[in-house]
C-alpha positions, 0 to 999 in steps of 0.5 A: 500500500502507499500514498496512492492507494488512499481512494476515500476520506473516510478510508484515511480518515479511519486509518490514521483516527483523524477528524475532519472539518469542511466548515471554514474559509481558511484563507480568505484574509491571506493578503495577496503577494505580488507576482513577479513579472517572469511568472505573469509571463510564463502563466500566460504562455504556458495556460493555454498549452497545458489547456491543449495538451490536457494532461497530468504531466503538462500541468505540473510541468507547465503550471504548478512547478513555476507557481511553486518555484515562485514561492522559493524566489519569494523567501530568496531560495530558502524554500526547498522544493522537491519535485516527484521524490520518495517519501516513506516514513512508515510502510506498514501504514501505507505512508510511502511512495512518491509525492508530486511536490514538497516545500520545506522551510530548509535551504537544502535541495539534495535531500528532504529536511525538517520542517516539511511544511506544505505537499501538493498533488497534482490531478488532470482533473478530479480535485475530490479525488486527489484528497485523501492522498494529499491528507495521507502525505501530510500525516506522513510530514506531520510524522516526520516532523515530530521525529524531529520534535518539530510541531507545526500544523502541515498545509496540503493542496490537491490541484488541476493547475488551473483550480486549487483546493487547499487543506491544513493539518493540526494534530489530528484535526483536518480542515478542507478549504471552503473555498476553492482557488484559481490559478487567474488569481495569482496573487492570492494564490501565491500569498496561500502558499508563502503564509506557512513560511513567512514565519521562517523568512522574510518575504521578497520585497520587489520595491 
């Protein structure tokens, strides 16, 4: 079993004596960041060739991994990120496999480090049925935190590319955004993803 084998909410839910909580906005006062003259281009060169291609791989390429790799240009490449890396903690649990993205609030780029903070999952289409592997790769980051006594709530994201569903984990309490995102709302979007780090690093200032 690994992360992929997790089909339904309740299944992982059960699995790891989790409660979830669908009831809040979790973001809405996350104050926008600016986006940066070279990710306003490639998003637009890249939307309408993932949009034609229409494909898992096309989208993480085209349109997730440039999102992401903004985040590390916000916080001056103090942000880890890991692309479609292993990510076993625990075989027995099911908690291992690949993961599609990782961020982390380590520098280091060769190996995961503490304090992973945030996971993304990429689906060509379906965000529902992407969320119970999302929330079985947070519990496995919670995990590896806590191995290094490192406590800190676990931030997740199912998305298409062009819509984000955004989660957060804290102890054994799961909230799934209201609220759903979308890629033409860059700013918004990257102030979701930088608001786990800003306690880590400074955030860029363009000015």
């Amino acid at each position: 079993m690994s992360y992929r084998d997790f089909k339904s909410i309740p299944e992982v839910c059960n699995r790891f004596e989790l409660n979830i909580d669908e009831s809040q906005n979790l973001f809405t006062d996350i104050a926008p960041v600016e986006v940066s003259e070279l990710l306003q281009q490639i998003l637009k060169r890249n939307i309408p060739l993932a949009n034609a291609i229409n494909t898992e791989k096309a989208r993480s390429e085209l349109l997730i991994a440039p999102t992401l790799l903004e985040i590390r240009e916000i916080f001056h490449n103090e942000v880890g990120f890991f692309s479609g890396s292993e990510f076993t903690i625990d075989s027995e649990l099911g908690l291992n496999g690949y993961c599609d993205f990782i961020l982390t609030a380590s520098r280091e780029i060769y190996e995961i480090h503490r304090p992973v903070v945030t996971l993304v999952e990429a689906k060509n289409e379906n965000i529902k049925g992407g969320l119970a592997q999302c929330i079985a790769e947070m519990v496995a980051a919670q995990r590896f935190n806590e191995r290094e006594n490192v406590n800190l709530p676990i931030f997740g994201a199912v998305t298409t590319g062009l819509i984000w569903q955004f989660l957060r984990l804290e102890g054994v309490l799961v909230w799934i955004d209201l609220q759903e995102y979308y890629i033409r709302d860059t700013a918004k979007l990257l102030g979701i993803l930088s608001h786990p780090f800003q306690e880590y690093f400074p955030v860029r200032n363009d000015n």
